[in-house]
ROSE-4610 file (N, C-alpha, C; in Angstrom, 1 decimal, always signed):
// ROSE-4610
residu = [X/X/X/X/X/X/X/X/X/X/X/X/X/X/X/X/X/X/X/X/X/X/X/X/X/X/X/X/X/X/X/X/X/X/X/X/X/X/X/X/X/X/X/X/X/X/X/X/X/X/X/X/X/X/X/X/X/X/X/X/X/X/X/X/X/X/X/X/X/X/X/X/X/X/X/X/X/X/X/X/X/X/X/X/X/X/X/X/X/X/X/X/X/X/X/X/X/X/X/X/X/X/X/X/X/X/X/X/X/X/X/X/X/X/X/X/X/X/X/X/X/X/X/X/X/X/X/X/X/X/X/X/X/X/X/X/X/X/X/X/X/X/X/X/X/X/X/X/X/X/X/X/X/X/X/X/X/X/X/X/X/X/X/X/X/X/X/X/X/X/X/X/X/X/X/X/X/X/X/X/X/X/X/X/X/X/X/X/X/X/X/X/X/X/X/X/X/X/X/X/X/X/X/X/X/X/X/X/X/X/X/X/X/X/X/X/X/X/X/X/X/X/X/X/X/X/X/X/X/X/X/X/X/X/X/X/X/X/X/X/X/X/X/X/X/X/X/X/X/X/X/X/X/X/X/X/X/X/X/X/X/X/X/X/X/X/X/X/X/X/X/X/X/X/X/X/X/X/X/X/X/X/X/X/X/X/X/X/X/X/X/X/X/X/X/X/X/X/X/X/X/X/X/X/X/X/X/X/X/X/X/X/X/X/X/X/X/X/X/X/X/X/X/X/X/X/X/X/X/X/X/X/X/X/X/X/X/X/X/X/X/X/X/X/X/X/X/X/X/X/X/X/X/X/X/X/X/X/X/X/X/X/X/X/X/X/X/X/X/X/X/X/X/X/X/X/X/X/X/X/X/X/X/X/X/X/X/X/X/X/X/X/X/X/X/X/X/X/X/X/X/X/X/X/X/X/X/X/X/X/X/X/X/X/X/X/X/X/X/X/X/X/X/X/X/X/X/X/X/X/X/X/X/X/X/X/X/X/X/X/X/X/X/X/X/X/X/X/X/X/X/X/X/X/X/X/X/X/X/X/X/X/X/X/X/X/X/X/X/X/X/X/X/X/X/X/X/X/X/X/X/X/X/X/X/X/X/X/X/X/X/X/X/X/X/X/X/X/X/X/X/X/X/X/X/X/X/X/X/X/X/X/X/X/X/X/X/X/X/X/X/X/X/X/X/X/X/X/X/X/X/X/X/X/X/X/X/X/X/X/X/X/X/X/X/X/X/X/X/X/X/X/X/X/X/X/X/X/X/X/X/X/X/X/X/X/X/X/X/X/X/X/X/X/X/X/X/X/X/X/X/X/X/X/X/X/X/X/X/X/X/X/X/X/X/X/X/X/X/X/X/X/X]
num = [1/1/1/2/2/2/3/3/3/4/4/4/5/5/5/6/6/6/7/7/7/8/8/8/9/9/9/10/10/10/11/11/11/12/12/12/13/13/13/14/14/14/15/15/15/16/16/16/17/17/17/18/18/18/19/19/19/20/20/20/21/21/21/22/22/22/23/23/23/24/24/24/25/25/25/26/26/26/27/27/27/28/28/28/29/29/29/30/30/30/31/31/31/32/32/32/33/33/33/34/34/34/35/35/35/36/36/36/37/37/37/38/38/38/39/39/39/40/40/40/41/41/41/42/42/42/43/43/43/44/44/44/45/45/45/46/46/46/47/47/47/48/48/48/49/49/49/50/50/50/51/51/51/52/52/52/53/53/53/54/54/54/55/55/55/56/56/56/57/57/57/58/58/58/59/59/59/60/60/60/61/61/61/62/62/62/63/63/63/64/64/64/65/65/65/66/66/66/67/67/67/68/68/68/69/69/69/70/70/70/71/71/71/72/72/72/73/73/73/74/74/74/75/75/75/76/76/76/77/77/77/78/78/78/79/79/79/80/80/80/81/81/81/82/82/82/83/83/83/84/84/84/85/85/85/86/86/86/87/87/87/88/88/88/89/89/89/90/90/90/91/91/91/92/92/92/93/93/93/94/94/94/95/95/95/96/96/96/97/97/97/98/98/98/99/99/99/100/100/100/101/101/101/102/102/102/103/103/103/104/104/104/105/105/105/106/106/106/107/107/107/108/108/108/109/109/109/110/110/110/111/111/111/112/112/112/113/113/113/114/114/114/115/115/115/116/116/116/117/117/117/118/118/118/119/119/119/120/120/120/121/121/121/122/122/122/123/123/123/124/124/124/125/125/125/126/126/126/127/127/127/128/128/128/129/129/129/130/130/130/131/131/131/132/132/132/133/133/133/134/134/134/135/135/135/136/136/136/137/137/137/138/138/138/139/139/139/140/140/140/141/141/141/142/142/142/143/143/143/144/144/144/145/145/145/146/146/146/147/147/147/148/148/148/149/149/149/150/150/150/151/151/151/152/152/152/153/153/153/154/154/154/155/155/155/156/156/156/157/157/157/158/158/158/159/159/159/160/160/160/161/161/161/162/162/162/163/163/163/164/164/164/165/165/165/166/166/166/167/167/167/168/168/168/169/169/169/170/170/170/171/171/171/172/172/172/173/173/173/174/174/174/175/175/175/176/176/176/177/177/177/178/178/178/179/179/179/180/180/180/181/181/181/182/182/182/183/183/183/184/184/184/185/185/185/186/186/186/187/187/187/188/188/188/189/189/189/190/190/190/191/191/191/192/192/192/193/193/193/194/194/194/195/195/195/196/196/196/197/197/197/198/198/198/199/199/199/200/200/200/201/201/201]
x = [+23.0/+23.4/+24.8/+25.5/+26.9/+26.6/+27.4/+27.9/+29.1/+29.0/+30.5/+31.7/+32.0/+33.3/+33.0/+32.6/+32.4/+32.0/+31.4/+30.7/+29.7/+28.8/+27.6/+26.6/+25.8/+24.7/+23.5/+22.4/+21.4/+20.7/+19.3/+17.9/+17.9/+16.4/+16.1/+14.3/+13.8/+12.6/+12.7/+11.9/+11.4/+10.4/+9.4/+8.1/+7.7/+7.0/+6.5/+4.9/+4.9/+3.6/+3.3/+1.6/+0.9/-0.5/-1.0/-2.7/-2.5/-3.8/-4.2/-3.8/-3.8/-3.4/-2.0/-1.0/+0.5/+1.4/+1.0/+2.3/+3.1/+2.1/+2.7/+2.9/+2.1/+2.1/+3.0/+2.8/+4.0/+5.5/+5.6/+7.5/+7.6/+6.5/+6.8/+7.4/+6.3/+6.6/+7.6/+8.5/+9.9/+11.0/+10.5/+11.6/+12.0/+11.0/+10.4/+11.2/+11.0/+11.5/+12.8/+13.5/+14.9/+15.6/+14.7/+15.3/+15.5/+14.5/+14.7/+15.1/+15.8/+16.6/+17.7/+18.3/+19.4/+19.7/+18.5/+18.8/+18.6/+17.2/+16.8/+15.9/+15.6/+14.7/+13.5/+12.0/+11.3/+9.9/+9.3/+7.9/+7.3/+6.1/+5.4/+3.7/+3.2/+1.8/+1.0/-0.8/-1.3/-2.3/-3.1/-4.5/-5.7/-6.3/-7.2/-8.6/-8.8/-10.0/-9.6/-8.3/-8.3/-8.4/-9.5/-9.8/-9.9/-9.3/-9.2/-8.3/-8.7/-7.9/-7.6/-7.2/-6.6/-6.7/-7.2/-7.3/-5.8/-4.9/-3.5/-2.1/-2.4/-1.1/-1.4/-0.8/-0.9/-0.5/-1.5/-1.7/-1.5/-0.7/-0.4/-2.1/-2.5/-3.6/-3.1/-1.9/-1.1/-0.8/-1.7/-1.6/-0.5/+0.3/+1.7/+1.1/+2.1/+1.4/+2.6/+2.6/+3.5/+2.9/+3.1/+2.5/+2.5/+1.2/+1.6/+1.0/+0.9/+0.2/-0.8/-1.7/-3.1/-3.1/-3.1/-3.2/-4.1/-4.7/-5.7/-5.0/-3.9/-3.9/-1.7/-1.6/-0.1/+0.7/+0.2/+1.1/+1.4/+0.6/+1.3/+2.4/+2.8/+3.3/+4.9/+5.4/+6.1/+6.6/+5.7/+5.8/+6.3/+5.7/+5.6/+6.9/+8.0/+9.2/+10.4/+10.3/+11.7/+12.8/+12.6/+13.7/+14.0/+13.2/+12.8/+14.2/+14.4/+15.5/+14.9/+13.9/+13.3/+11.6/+10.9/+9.7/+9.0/+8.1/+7.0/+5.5/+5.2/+3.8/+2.9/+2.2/+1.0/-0.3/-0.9/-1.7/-1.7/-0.4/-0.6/-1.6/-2.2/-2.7/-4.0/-4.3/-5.6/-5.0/-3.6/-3.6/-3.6/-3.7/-3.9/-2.3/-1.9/-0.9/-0.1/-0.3/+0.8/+1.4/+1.1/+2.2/+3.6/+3.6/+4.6/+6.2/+5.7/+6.6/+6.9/+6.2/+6.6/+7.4/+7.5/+8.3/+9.5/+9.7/+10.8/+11.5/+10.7/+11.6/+12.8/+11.5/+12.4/+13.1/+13.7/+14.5/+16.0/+15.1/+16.1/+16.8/+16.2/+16.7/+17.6/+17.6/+18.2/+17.7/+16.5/+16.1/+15.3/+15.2/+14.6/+13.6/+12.6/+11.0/+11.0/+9.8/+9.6/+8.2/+7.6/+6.1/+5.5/+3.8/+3.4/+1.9/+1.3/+0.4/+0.0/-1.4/-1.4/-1.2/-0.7/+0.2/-1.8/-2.6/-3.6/-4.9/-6.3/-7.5/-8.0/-9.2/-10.2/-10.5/-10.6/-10.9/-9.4/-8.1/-7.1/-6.6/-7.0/-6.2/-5.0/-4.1/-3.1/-3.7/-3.8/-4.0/-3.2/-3.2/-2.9/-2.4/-1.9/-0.3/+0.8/+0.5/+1.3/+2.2/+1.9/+2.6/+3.4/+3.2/+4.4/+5.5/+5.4/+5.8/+6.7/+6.2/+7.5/+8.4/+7.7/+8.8/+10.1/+9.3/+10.7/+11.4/+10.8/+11.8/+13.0/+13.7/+15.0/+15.1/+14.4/+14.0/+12.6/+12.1/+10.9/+10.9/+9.5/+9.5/+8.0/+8.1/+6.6/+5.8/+5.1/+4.6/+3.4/+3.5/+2.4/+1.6/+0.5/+0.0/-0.8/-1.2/-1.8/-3.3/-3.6/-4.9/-5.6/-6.5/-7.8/-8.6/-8.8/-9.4/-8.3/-7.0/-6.3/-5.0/-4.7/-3.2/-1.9/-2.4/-1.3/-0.8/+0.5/+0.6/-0.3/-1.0/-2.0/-1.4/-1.7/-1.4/-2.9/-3.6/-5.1/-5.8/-6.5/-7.6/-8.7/-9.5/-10.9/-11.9/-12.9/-14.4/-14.9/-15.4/-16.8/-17.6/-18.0/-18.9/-19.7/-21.1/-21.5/-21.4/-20.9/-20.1/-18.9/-19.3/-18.3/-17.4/-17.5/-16.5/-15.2/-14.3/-13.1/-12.5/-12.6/-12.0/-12.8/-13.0/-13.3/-12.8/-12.8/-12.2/-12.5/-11.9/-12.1/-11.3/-11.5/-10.3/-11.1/-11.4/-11.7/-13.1/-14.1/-15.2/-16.1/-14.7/-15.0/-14.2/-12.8/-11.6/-11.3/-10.6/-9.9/-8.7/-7.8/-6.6/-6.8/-6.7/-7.1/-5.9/-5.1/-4.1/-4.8/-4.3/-4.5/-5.6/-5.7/-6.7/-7.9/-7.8/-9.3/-9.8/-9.3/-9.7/-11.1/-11.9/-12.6/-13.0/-12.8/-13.1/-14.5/-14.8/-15.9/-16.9/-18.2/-18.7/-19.2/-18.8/-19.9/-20.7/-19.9/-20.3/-22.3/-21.9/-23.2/-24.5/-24.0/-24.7/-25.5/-24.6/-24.8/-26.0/-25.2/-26.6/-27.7/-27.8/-29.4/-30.0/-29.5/-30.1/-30.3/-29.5/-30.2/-30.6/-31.3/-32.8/-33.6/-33.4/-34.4/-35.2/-34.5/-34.9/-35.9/-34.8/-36.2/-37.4/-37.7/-39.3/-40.2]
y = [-2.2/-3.5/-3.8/-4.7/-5.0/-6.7/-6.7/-7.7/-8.6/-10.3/-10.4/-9.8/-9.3/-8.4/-7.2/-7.1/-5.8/-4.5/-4.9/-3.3/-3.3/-1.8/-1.6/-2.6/-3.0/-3.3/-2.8/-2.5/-1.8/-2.5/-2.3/-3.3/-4.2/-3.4/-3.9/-3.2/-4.3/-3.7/-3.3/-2.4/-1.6/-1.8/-2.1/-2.0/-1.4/-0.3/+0.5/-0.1/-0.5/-0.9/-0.4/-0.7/-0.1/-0.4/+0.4/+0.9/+2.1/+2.5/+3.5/+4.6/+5.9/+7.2/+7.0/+5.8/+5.7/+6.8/+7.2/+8.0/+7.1/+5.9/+5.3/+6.1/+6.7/+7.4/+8.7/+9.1/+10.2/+9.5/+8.5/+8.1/+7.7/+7.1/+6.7/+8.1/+9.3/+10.2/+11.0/+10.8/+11.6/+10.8/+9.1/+8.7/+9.5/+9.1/+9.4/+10.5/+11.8/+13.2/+13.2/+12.4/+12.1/+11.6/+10.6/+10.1/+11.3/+12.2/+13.0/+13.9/+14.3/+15.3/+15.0/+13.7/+13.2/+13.0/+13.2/+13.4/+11.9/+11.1/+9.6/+9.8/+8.9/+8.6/+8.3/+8.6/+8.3/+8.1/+6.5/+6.8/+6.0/+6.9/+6.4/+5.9/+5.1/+4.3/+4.0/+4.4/+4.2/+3.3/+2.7/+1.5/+2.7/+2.5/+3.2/+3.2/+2.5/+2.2/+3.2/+4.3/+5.0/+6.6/+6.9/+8.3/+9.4/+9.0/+9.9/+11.3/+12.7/+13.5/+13.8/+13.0/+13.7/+12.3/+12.8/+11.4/+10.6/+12.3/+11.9/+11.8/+12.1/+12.5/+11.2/+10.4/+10.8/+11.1/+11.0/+12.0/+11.6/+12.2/+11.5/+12.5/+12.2/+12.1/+14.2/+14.3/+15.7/+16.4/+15.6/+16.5/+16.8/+15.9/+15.7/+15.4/+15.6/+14.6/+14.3/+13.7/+13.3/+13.1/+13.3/+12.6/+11.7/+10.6/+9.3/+8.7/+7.8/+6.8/+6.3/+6.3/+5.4/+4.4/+3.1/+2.2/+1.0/-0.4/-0.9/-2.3/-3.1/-4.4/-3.8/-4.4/-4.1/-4.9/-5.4/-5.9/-4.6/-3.5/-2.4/-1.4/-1.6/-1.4/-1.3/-2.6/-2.6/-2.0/-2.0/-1.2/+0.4/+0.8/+2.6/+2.4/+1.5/+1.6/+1.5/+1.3/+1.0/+1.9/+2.9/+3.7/+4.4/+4.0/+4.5/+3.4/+4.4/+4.1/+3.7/+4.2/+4.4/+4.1/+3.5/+3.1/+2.8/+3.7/+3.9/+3.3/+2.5/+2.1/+2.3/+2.9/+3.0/+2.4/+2.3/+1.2/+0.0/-0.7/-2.0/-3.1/-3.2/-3.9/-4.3/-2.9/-3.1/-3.8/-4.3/-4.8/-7.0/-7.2/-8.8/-9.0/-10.6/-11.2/-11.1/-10.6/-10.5/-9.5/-9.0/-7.6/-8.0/-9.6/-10.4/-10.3/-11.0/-11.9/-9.6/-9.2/-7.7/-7.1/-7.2/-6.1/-6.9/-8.0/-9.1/-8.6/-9.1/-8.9/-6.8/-6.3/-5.0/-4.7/-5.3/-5.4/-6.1/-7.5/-8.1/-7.5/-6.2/-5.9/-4.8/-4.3/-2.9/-2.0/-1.8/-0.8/-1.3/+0.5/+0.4/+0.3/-0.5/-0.4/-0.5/+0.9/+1.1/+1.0/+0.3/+0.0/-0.2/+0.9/+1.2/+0.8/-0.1/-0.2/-1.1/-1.2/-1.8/-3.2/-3.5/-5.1/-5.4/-4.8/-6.2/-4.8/-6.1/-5.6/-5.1/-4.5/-4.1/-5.2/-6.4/-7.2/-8.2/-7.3/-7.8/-8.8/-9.1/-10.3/-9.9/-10.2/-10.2/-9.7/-8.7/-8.5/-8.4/-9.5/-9.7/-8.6/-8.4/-9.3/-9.0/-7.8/-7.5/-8.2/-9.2/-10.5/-11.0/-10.8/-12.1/-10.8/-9.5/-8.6/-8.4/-8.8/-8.5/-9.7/-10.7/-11.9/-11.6/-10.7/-11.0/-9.7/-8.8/-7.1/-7.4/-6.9/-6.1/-5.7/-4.3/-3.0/-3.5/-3.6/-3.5/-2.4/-0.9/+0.0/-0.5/-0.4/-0.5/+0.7/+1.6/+2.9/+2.6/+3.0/+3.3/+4.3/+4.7/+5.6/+5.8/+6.6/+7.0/+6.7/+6.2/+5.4/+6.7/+7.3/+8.1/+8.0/+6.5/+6.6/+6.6/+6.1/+6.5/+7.0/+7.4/+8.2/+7.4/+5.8/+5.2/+5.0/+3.7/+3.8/+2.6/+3.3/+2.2/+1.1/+0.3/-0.9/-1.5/-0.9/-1.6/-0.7/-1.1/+0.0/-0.4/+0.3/+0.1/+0.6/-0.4/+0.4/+0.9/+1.6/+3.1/+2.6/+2.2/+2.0/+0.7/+0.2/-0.9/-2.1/-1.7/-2.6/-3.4/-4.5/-5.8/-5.9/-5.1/-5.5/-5.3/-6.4/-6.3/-4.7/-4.7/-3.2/-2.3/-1.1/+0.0/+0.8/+2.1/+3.0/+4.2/+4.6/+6.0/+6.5/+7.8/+8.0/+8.1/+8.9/+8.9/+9.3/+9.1/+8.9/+7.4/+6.9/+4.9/+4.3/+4.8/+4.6/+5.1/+4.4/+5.3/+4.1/+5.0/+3.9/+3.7/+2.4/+2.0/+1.2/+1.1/+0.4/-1.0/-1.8/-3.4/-3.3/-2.1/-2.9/-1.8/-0.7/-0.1/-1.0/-1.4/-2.2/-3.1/-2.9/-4.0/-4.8/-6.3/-6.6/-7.3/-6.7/-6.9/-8.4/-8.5/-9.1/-9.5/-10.0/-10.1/-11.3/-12.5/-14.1/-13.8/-13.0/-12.7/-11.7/-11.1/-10.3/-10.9/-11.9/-12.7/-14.0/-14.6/-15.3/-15.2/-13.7/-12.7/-12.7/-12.5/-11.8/-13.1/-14.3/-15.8/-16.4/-16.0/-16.3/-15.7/-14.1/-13.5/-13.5/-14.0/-14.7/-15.9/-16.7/-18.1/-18.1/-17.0/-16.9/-16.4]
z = [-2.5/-2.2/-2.8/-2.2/-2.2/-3.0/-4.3/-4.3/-4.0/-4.2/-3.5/-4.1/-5.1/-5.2/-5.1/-4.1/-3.0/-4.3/-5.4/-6.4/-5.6/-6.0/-5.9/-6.9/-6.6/-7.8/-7.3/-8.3/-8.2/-8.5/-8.0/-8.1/-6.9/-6.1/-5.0/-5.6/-3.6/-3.6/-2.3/-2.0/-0.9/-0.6/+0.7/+1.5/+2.2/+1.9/+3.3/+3.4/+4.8/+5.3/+6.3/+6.8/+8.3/+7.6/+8.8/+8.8/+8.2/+7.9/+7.5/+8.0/+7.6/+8.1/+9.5/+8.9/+9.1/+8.5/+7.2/+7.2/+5.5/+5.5/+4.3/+3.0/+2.2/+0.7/+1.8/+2.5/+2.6/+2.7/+3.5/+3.0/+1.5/+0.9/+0.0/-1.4/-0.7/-1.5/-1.5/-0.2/+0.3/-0.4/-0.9/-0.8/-2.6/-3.1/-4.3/-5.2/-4.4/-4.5/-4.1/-3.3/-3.1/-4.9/-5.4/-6.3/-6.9/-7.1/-8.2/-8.1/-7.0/-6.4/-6.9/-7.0/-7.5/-8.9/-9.5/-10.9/-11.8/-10.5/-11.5/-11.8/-13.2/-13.7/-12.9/-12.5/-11.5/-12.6/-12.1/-12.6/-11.8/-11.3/-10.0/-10.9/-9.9/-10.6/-9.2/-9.6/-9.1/-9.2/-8.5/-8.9/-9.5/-10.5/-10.7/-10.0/-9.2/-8.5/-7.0/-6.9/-5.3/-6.6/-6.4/-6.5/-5.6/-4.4/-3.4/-3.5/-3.2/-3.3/-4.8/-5.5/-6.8/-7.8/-9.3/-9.9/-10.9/-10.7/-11.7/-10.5/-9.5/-8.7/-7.1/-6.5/-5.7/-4.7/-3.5/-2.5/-1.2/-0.1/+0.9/+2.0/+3.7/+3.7/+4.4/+4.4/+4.7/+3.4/+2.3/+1.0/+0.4/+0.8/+0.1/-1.5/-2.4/-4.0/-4.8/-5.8/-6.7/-7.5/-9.4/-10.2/-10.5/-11.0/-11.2/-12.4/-12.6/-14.3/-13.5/-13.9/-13.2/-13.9/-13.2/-14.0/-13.4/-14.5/-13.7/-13.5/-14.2/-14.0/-14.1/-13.2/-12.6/-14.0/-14.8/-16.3/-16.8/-16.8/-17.1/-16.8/-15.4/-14.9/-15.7/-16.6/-17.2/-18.2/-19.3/-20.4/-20.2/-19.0/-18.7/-18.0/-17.6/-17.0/-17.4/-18.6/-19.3/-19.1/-19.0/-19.2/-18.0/-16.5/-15.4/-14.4/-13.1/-12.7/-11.2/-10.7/-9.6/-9.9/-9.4/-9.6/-8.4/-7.8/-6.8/-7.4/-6.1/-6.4/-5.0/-5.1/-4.5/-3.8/-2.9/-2.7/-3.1/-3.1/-3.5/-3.1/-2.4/-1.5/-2.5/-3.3/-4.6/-6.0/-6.1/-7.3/-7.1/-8.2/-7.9/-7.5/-7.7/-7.8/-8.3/-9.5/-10.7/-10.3/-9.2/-9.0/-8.4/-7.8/-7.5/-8.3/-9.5/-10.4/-10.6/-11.0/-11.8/-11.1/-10.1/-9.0/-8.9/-9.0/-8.9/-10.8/-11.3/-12.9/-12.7/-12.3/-12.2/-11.2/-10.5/-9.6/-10.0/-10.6/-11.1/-12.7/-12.6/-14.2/-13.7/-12.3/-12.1/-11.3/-11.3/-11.4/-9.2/-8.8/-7.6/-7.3/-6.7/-6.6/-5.6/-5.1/-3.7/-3.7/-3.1/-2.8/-1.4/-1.4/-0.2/-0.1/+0.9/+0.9/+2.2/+2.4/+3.9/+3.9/+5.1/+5.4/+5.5/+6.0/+6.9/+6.6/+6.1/+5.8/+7.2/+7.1/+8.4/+9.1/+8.7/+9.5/+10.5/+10.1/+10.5/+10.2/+8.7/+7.4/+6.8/+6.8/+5.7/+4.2/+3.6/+2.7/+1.0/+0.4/-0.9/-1.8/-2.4/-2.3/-1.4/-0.3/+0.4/+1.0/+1.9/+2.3/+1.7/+0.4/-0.7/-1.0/-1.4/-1.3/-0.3/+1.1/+2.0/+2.4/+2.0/+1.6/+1.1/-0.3/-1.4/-1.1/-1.0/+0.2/+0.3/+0.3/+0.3/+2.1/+1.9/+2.8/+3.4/+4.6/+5.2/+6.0/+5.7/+7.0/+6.7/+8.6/+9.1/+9.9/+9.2/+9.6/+10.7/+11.4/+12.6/+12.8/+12.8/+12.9/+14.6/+14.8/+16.7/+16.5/+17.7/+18.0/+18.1/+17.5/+17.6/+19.0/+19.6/+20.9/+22.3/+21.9/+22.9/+22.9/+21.6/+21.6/+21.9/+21.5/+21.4/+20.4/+20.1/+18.8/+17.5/+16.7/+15.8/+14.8/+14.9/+13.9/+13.4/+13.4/+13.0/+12.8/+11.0/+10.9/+11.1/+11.3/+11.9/+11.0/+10.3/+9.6/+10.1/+9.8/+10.9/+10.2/+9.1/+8.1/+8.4/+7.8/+7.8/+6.5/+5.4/+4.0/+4.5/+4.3/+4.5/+3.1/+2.0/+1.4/+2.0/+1.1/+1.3/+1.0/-0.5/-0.9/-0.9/+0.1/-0.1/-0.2/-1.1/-1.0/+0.2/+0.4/+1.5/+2.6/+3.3/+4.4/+5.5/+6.5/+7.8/+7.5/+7.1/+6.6/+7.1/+6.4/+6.2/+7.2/+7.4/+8.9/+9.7/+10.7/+11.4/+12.0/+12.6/+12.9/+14.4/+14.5/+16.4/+16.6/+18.2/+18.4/+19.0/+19.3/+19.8/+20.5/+21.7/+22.7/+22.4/+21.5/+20.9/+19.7/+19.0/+17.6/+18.2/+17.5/+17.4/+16.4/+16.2/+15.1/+14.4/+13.7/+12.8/+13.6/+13.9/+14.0/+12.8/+12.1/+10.4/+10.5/+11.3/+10.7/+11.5/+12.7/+13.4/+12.3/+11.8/+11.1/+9.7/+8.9/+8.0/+8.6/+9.4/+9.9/+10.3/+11.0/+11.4/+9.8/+8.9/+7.8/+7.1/+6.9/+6.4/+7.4/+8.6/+9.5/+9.0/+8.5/+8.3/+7.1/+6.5/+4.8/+5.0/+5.5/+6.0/+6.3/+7.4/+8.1/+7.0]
């Protein structure tokens, strides 16, 4: 970034968003390895609740990896950064709110934060805190992944599964990426009401 007496200044945020099996944790991890090609400080963090693939590194779904800090409430995030020039985060989409104000203070301290995680849940919600995240962005890439039923391009992940939670962990097991006109979306309000009829009788 350029300020107005035309120096460099440093400290921004970055967004990489999409559906599932887009391609996200892999830019994130190219960008990553760029830094440290260059000779920056890099410290990347993960949510401790994605144990997919590897429990210290992670993992893009093409087995890419990077090492990272596992951590459970994004206040940590700080402490493990001080001396860090470049700062990757992972799955955002599993940490609360407070990952807002944090990504803003390190930004505004200098320092680059590049964060990857999905823009919108299975049911095609905006998913927390992603959205406030790309408000405050710098940089927005939006990764697309290919529709499994028709080889177009996907913006929507799809549950295979029958669990209505919001956060599940898992890869093509539990998902798969559908574009607009394969997606279907969750019938739940129907499913919850069969099961409090079926309680009543």
């Amino acid at each position: 970034m350029i300020n107005i007496t035309g120096q460099f200044k440093s400290g921004w945020i970055e967004v990489i968003c999409g559906s599932m099996f887009s391609g996200k944790t892999e830019e994130l991890i190219r960008r990553l390895r760029r830094a440290q090609i260059a000779r920056q400080k890099v410290v990347v963090f993960k949510p401790k609740i994605d144990t997919r693939y590897d429990k210290s590194s992670i993992v893009s779904h093409n087995k890419q990896q990077i090492k990272s800090i596992i951590i459970e409430n994004p206040n940590e995030i700080l402490e493990h950064s001080i001396f860090a020039q470049v700062i990757g985060i992972d799955e955002a989409q599993f940490f609360n709110n407070d990952l807002i104000d944090i990504v803003q203070k390190l930004a505004d301290s200098g320092k680059r934060v590049i964060i990857a995680g999905l823009d919108k849940d299975y049911r095609n919600k905006p998913f927390e805190p992603m959205p406030q995240l790309l408000a405050v962005a710098e940089y927005i890439t939006k990764t697309l992944a290919i529709c499994v039923r028709c080889g177009a391009p996907a913006n929507y992940t799809q549950r295979i599964t029958n669990s209505t939670k919001r956060v599940l962990v898992g890869a093509t097991d539990k998902y798969e990426a559908r574009c607009r006109h394969c997606y279907e979306a969750p019938n739940e309000t129907k499913k919850t009401h069969t099961k409090k009829n079926n309680k009543e009788k």
